[in-house]
Structures are given as C-alpha cells and as structure tokens.
N, C-alpha and C positions, 0 to 999 in steps of 0.2 A: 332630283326628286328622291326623299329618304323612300326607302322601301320596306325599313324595320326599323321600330325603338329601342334602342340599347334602356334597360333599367337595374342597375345597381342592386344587387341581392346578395347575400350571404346562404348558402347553401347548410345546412346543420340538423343534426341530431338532437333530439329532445327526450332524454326519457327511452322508451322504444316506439317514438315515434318520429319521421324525417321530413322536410319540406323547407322550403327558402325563407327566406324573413325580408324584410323590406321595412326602410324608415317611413315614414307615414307622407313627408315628402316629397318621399319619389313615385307613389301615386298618383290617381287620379282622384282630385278631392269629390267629385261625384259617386257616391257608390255607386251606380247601378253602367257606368264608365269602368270603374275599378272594381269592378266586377267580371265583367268580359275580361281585362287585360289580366285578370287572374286564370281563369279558365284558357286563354291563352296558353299563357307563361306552364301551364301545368298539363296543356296539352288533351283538356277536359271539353266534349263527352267522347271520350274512347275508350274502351275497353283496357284497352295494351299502355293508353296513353301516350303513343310511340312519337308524338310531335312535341312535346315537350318535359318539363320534370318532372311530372307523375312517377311514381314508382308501381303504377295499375295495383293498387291496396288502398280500401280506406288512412292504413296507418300513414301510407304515405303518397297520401291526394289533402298533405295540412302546410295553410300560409301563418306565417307569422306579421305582425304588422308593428311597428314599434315606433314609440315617440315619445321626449320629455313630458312631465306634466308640470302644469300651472297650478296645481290644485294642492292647500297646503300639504304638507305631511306624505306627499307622494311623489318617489322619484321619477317613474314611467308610466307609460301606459300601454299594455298592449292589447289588440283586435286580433282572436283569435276566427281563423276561418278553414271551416271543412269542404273541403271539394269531395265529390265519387269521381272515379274514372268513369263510367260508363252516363253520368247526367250531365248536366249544364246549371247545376244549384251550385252556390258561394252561401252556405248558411252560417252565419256569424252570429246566433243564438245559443249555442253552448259552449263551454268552458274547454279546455284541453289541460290538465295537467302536465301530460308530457311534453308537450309545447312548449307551454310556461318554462321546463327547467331553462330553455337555450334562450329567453328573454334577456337576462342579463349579460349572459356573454356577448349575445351580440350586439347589447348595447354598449358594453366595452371596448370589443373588435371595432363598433365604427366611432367611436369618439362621442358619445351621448352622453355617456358619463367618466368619470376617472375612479380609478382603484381607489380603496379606502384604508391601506396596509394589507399585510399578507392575507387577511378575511376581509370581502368584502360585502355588506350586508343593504341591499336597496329594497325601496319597499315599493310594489309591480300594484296597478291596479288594473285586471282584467274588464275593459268595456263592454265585453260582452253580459257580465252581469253584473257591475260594477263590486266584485268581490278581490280583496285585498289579501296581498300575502306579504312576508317577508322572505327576499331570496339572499342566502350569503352563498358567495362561489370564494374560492381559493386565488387569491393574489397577489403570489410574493412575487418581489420585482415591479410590482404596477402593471403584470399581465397575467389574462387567465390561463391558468391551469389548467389541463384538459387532462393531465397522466398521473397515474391514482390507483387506489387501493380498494375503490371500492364496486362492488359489484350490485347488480340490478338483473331479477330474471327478466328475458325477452330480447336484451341487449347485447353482446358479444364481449368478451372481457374485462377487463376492468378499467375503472379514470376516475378523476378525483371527483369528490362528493359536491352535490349539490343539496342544500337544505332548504326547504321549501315549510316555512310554517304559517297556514293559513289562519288567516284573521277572525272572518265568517263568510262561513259556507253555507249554512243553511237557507232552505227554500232558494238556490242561484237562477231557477228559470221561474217553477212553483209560486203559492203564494208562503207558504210555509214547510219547513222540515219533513212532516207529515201530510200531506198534501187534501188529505182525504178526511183528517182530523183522527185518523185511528193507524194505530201500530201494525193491525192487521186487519184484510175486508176479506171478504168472501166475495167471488164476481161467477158470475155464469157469462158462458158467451156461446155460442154456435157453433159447434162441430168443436169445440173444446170439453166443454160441459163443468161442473159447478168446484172450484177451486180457491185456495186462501193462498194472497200474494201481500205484501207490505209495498207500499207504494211509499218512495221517500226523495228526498233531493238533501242530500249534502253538500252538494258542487253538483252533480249530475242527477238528473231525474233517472230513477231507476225504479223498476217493476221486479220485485224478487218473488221465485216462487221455486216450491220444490222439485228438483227433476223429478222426483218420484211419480207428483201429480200427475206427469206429462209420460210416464212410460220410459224413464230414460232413468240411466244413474246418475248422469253428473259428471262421470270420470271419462265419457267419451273422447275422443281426439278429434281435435279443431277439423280436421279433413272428414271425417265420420258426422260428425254434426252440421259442415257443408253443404253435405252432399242427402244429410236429410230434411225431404221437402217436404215431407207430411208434418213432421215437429216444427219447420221454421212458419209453414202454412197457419199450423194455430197459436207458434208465439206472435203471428204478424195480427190475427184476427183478437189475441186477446193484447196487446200494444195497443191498437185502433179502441180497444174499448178502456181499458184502463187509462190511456190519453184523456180522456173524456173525463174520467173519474177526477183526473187531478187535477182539472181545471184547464189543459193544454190544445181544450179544442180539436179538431182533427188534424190528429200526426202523420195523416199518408204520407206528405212529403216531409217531413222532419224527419229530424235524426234521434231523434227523441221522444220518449221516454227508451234507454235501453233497455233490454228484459235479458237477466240475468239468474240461471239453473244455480240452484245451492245444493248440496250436499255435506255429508257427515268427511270431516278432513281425514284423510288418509297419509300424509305427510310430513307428520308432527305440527301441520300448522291449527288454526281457528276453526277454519271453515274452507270448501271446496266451493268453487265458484266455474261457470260456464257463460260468459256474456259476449251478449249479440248489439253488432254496431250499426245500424239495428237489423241489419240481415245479415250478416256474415258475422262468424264466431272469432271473437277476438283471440291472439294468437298467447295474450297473454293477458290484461284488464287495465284497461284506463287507470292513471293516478286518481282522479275524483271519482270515478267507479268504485276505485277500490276505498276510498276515504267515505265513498256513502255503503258500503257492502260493512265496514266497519262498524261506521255510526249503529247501523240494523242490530248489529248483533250484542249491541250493549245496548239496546232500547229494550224495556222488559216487553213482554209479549207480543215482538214482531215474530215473523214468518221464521225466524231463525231458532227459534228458542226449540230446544233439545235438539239442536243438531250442530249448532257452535260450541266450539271448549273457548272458554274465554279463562283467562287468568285472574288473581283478586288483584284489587288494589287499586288504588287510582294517580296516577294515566296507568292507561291499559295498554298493552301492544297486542293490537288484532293483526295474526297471522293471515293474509286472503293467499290460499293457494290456489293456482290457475294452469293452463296446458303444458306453459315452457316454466313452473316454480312458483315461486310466491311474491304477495309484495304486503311491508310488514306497515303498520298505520300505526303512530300512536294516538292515543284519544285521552283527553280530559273531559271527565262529566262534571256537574253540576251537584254535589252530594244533596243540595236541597234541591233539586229538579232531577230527577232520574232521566226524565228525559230531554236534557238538553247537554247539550255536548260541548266545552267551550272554548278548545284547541283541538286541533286536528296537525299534525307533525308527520314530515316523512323526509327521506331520500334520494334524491334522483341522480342522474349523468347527464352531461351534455358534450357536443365535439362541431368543431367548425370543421366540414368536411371540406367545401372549395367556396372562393370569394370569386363574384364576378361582374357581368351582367346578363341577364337573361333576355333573349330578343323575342319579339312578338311584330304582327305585322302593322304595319301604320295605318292603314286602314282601320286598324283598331282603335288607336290610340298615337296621336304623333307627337306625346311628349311634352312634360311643363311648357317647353319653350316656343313648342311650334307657334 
C-alpha cells in the first residue's frame, strides 16, 4: 500500500522570490485535487510551515506550474500560485513576476524546450491573466547559465541576467490600467478618514497612497512597519474599500489589491515605495508592483506627481527604491496617449537550487497512475 506520492519538482529561485515548479503533468488535472496537493507539498496552513517546502514567508509560500503551449506564437505557459503559510488558500489570480524569471530555466532543466544558441529568447504566457512576455536567459553550450554579473536588490550576489520584456500588462486582474477611470480619486473610509490614492493595474492591481497621508514617512523598515497594527489596521480597511472601487469585489481573502506607501526618493532613485503583500511589508517589491509603481509615475496627475523625479525622454528608467535597494523599470509611453504605456522592460535572476521529488501523503492524492 503506497503511503506517499513522490512528485517530480525542481526547487528554484525567482527574482527574490523561492518556491518549486512543477510540469503541469505531473499534477493533478483537477484544480481543486491539485490544490490540496499543493498546500501539502508546501506544508500549508502552518505558520513555521515545518511539514513541508514553505519557507513560512509569503515570498516563499509560491508554486510554479509549467507546460508547452498549443496556441500559436507562444512557447509556454505558466500557472502562477500563492500560498500563505498560515491559510489553506492556492490563489492563482495574480501574476508573479519574480516567479516568472525561473519559468524558462526550468523549462530548460526539464526538457520542454531546447536552447536557442548562447541567448535564448521564448515567449511565456502567464494563465493567470493571460499576459504575455518575452524571456531570454543565457545559453551557451545549450545549458542555462545561472553565474553572472548581475545583480538584483533583495537577492544575494550576483548570476546571469534574465530579461523579461512584457508584451501587455495593463488592467492583468482589473478591467482597465485605471481601474476607476481616473489617475487619482479621493476615498474616505472609517477610522482612516478622507485621502487621494491612484488605483491602477500594470500587471498588479495596486492602491498607492502617500505615507504622509497615513502618519508615516515611508522610509520605515519592513520589521517597524510589521509590527505596526494601527497603520496595517487602516491600510486593510482602506484595501476592502478601494477593492470595491476597482471593480474587484470583496478582497478579504484575496491577495489583492496591494497598497503600497510612496514617498519623495532619498536614494538617488524615482521614488520611495513601502508595499504590503497584502499584510505583511514586502522585504523588497514585487517585479509587477514595481512595473505598476512605475507606470503611476509617468501617468500625469496620479498620486505621484511632485514626489517622483522622473528623467526626460522616452523610454524612461523609473528608479522604485524599496527596504533592501531598488528595482529599476523601463517604460515606453505612447507620445500621442500620455497615458498609455506600451513596453515595460526589466531584469531579473534566477537559480536552480535542488531537483527532486517532493512527497505528500496518498491519501491526498495517489498519483496519475493509481
């Protein structure tokens, strides 16, 4: 009698964020089957996460899900999903950028696809909002490259580049870029009281407002702004209402809309940023956080204006500085639509930390073949 399913996973680094991947194969083609055996496999609802691969952090309670595509013009697909340590939720309604960077390597690692000379460049369509990008990773010899020159705040040393240029991003959960139809609204809420926030979706629905509004500067540290519950108390009561505003219904349990504190940069970069995932203060900022923290600040009269330095020119490089440094966004606007945006380009890292199988109990799940 089996007592555990062995399942095929690749354990890896994304960006600064960590979690397994899996072919879409080795699954359970039921979601709400392959659901449990994720929460399993990640050792989800626990705190500590101590029964399985959780790293007890939203950044690293993330699966990857990965598969060829049939659909022309697109080499992959992948199903991004967020666990918490401490719930029993697999929400696979938002995007992950830093996910995304280790999509292609491990479509490599397992045999999905083959190298394309020493750069290789495939084009990912995330299912989650069916938003497209191009990824080139590094690979000479017809294997990836993981050791590199380049660096990423949030991530630990240095490895070779990953290039991530998305296709479109706009409105990825929303109905549109602006969700609300304005750059900037005015909301009152309850025990907050009457403040101007931009509500937008570049890839991530995001609620920006100024710390100032809220009693804070902005430049807090991630441990300081954990541990305060009166500030996290009214960005959760003004999330619940601005959700609403943008069309997303009630977000109690979503991970979405994030609400993200701006400030005046102190770093030489754009702009100062503080974003919550959506309670706990990210250690550094989402890639699509930061590519929608970006879009804000080149939209004329969002939430940002006179507190971002933006450069001239167009493509822009918006600076996001965050707790552990910055992460730098290029953007192309639209010269006859100021407000449309019509690349968005960045950088990431990625690293295959250990290949294996992950076991869960069969009672769960006893495996394509049982």
């Amino acid at each position: 009698m089996r007592v555990q399913t062995a399942i095929p996973c690749l354990l890896m680094r994304g960006g600064t964020s960590k979690g397994p991947f899996f072919k879409v194969s080795d699954l359970p083609a039921d979601p709400a089957t392959r659901d449990r055996v994720l929460l399993a496999a990640m050792g989800s609802p626990d705190q500590r996460q101590i029964d399985g691969l959780g790293g007890a952090h939203p950044l690293t309670s993330k699966v990857g899900i990965v598969s060829t595509s049939g659909r022309p013009g697109v080499d992959l697909e992948f199903l991004f999903a967020q666990l918490q340590p401490d719930k029993d939720t697999v929400d696979t309604t938002p995007n992950c950028g830093n996910m995304l960077a280790a999509v292609v390597p491990f479509a490599l690692e397992t045999g999905l696809v083959r190298a394309r000379g020493d750069a290789s460049t495939f084009r990912v369509l995330t299912l989650n909002t069916e938003m497209a990008c191009d990824i080139t990773v590094q690979t000479p010899a017809g294997e990836v490259q993981y050791e590199g020159n380049a660096r990423i705040d949030g991530a630990p040393g240095t490895a070779a580049p990953i290039k991530i240029n998305f296709l479109d991003t706009a409105g990825s959960v929303c109905a549109g870029l602006l969700p609300t139809g304005n750059a900037r609204d005015r909301v009152t809420v309850e025990g907050v009281g009457s403040l101007d926030v931009t509500c937008i979706d570049n890839g991530m629905p995001l609620v920006l407002l100024r710390a100032a509004d809220v009693g804070r500067t902005g430049y807090e540290s991630v441990a300081q702004l954990n541990a305060d519950n009166e500030l996290k108390a009214k960005l959760e009561a003004l999330r619940l209402a601005t959700g609403r505003l943008m069309g997303l219904g009630d977000v109690a349990k979503k991970t979405y809309p994030k609400m993200t504190l701006i400030a005046k940069p102190r770093e030489g970069g754009s702009i100062c940023t503080r974003s919550f995932i959506p309670h706990v203060c990210h250690d550094a900022i989402g890639v699509l956080a930061a590519v929608t923290v970006g879009t804000a600040c080149v939209l004329p009269a969002s939430i940002t204006e006179a507190i971002a330095l933006i450069p001239p020119g167009n493509p822009k490089t918006v600076t996001v500085e965050h707790p552990s440094g910055e992460f730098s966004v290029e953007l192309e606007v639209d010269p006859a639509r100021p407000q449309t945006v019509t690349r968005a380009a960045l950088l990431r890292t990625a690293r295959l930390i250990m290949r294996g199988q992950v076991l869960i109990p069969a009672s769960i799940w006893k495996g394509p073949r049982a």
